[in-house]
N, C-alpha and C positions, 0 to 999 in steps of 0.2 A: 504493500500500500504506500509505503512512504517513498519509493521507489516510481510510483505511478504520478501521483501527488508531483515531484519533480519533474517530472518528462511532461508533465501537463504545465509546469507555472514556468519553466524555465526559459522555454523560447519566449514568451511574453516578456518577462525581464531582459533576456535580450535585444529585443525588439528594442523596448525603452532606454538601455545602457546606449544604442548606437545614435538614437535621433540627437541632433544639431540641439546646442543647450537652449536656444530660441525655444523650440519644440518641447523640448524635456518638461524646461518652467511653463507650458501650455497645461502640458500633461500635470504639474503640479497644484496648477492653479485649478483644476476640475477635480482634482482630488480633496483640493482644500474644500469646494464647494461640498464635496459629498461626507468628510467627516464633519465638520461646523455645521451644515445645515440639512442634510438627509441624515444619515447616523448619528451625531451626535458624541461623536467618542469620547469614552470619558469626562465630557463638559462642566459633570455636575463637579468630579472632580477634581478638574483646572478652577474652577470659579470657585469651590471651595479654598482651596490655596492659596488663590490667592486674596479673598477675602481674610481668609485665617493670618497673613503675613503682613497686608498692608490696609489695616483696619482705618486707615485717615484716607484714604480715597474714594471717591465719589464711585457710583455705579456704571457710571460714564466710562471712568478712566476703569474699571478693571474689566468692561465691555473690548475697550480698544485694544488694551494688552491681551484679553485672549484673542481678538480676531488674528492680531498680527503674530500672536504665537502658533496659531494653526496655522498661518502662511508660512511661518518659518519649520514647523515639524514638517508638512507636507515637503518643501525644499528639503531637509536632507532625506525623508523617504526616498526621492529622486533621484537623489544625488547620489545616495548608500548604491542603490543599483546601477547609475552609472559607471563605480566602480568598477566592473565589471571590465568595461573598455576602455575607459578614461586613459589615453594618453600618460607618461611622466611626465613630457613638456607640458602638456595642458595642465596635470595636480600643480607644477611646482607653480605655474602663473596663477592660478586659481588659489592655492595655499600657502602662505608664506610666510617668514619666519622674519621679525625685525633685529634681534639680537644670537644668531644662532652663534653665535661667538662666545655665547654663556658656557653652553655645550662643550666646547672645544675647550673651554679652559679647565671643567673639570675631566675630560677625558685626559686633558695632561699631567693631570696627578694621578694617574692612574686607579681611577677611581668610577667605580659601577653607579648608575644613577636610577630611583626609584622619582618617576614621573607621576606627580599628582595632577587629577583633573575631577571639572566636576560636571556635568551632565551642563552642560552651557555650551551656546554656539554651536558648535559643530567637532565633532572627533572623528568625524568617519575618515575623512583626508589625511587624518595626523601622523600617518603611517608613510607618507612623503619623508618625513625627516629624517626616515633610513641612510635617503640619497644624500646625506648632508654631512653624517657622520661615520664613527667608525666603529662605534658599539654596536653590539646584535640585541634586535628588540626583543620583548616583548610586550605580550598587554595582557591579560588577567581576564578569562571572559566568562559569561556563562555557556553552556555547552546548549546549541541548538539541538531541540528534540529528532528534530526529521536528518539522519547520518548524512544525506545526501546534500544537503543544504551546508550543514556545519562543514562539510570537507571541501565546499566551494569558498564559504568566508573563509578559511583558513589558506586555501590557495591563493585567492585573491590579496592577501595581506604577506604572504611569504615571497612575492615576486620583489619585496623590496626591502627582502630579511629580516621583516616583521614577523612576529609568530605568536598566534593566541595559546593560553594555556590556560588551564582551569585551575581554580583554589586548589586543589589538592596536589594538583601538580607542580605548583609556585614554589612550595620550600627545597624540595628534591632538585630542580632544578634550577634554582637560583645557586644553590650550596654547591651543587656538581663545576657550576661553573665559575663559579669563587675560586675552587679546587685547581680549577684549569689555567688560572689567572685570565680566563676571559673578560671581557668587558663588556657589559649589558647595561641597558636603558629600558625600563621595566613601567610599564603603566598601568596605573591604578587610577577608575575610576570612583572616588572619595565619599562621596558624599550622597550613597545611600544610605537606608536607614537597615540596622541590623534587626533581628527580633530581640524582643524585651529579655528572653533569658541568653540569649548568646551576643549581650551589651557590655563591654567591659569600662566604658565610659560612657557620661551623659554632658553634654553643654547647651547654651545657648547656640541656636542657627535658628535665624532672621528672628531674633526674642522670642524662641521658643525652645522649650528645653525638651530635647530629643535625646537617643540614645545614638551612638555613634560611629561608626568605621575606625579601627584604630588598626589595619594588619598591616598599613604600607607604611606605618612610622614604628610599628615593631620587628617588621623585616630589614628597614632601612637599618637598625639597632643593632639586629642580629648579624645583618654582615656588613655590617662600616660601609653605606649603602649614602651618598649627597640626597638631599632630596628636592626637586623642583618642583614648582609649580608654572600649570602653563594656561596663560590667559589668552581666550581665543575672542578677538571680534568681527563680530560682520560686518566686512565694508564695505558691501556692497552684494547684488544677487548671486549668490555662487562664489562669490570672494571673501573669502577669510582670513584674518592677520592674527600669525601669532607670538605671543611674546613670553618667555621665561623668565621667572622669578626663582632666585635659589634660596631655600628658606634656609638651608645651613648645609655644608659639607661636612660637618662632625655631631652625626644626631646624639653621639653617648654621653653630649656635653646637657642633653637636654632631659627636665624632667618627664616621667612615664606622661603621654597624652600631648605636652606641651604643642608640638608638631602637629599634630592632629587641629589645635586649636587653633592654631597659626594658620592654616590650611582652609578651615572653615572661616575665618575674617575673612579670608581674599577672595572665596566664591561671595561671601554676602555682599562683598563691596562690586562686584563684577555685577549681583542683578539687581544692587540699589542704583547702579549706571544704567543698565537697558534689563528690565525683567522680561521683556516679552521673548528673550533667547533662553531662557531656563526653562528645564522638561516639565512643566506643569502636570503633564500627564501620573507621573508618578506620586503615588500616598506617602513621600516624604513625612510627611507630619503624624503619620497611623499612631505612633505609640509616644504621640506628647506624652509629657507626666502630669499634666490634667485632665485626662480622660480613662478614668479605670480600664483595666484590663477587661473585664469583660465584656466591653462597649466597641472593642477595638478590632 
């Protein structure tokens, strides 16, 4: 079945990865029409959220922020599948890096980097930056259910020495390659929420006390691991600028968490500048600590 499923949605996605990005963004803009005003996805809870985060705005303004954040989820739906074909000359014009010289400075202390990011802007591209450096990636992923699918995003991403891996797979092969003295650049996407018994920290994010992500500032610990952070803006349809912040190259000077907390400022400060590029779609806020557990 999962096999049929494939050979049925595949050419379609093909189809889409090859049209002219004129055409692609046609295709996304029909798409935006049919989740925001035929389905509906998840609506109740993007408007939940963001009423939940930013309680001094009008109804107006949290109307505009979600239109324009289904204009933006629908673009990288689009965009994720033209992956598929998308040129490297075309990513590196489309995706671009203002400081990748950060990079370079810590690959010269010979030093492996643990890459934070947070569900903003855009990550599907950010596997360009393979081309730029000399570390071998990776990124931390959940494992797609349908095998056929997962062994295409994984191809799709290793043409550029990228490589997805799953939580279980992360310590084994981060450590093997410690071992080897390799050099790796390792992404963690930050800033979801864990569940309430597998939380080892709780802070503020957007003044709301959540439960936390703490395994890429405890991996960073375990292997003397720099750690960045990387701000992604849209500047334009399809054009995304990215910029690195190194929040320290010696995380063992730092207390348990602290890194963690530092990490969470700088997405809030990223969607108190433009919110309508944060995944709304996601129940971020499920297990505040003012809503009993069994509400949740």
């Amino acid at each position: 079945m999962q096999f049929l499923v494939y050979i049925i949605i595949y050419p379609f996605l093909w189809i889409v990865s090859i049209l002219p990005f004129r055409l692609l963004y046609a295709v996304s803009d029909g798409l935006y029409f049919l989740l925001y005003y035929i389905v509906g996805y998840r609506k109740k809870v993007v408007r939940n959220n963001l009423n939940l985060v930013f309680p001094e705005k009008t109804e107006e303004e949290i109307k505009a922020i979600t239109k324009t954040f289904y204009h933006h989820l629908s673009d990288m739906v689009v965009e994720s599948i033209k992956s598929l074909t998308i040129s490297e000359a075309e990513m590196k014009k489309r995706f671009t890096f203002t400081n990748i010289e950060e990079i370079h400075k810590i690959e010269d202390t010979n030093k492996s980097i643990v890459l934070m990011c947070a569900h903003y802007g855009s990550w599907e591209w950010i596997f360009i930056l393979q081309t730029h450096i000399k570390s071998k990636g990776y990124a931390v992923y959940k494992r797609i259910e349908n095998k056929y699918f997962d062994r295409l995003v994984k191809r799709i991403r290793a043409k550029y020495n990228s490589f997805l891996i799953t939580t279980k797979e992360t310590v084994p092969i981060l450590v093997e390659a410690k071992r080897k003295g390799e050099l790796t650049i390792n992404g963690f996407i930050s800033d979801q929420s864990p569940r309430r018994r597998k939380a080892f920290h709780w802070n503020e994010f957007m003044n709301i006390k959540v439960p936390v992500h703490t395994g890429a500032e405890m991996l960073a610990k375990k292997l003397d691991m720099a750690v960045v952070f990387f701000r992604v803006k849209k500047v334009g349809r399809g054009y995304y600028e990215t910029t690195f912040e190194t929040i320290t190259t010696t995380p063992n000077e730092f207390k348990d968490y602290e890194i963690t907390d530092i990490f969470l400022k700088l997405v809030e400060k990223q969607i108190y500048e433009a919110p309508e590029y944060y995944l709304w779609t996601h129940k971020r806020w499920k297990y505040r600590n003012d809503v009993p557990p069994e509400f949740q």
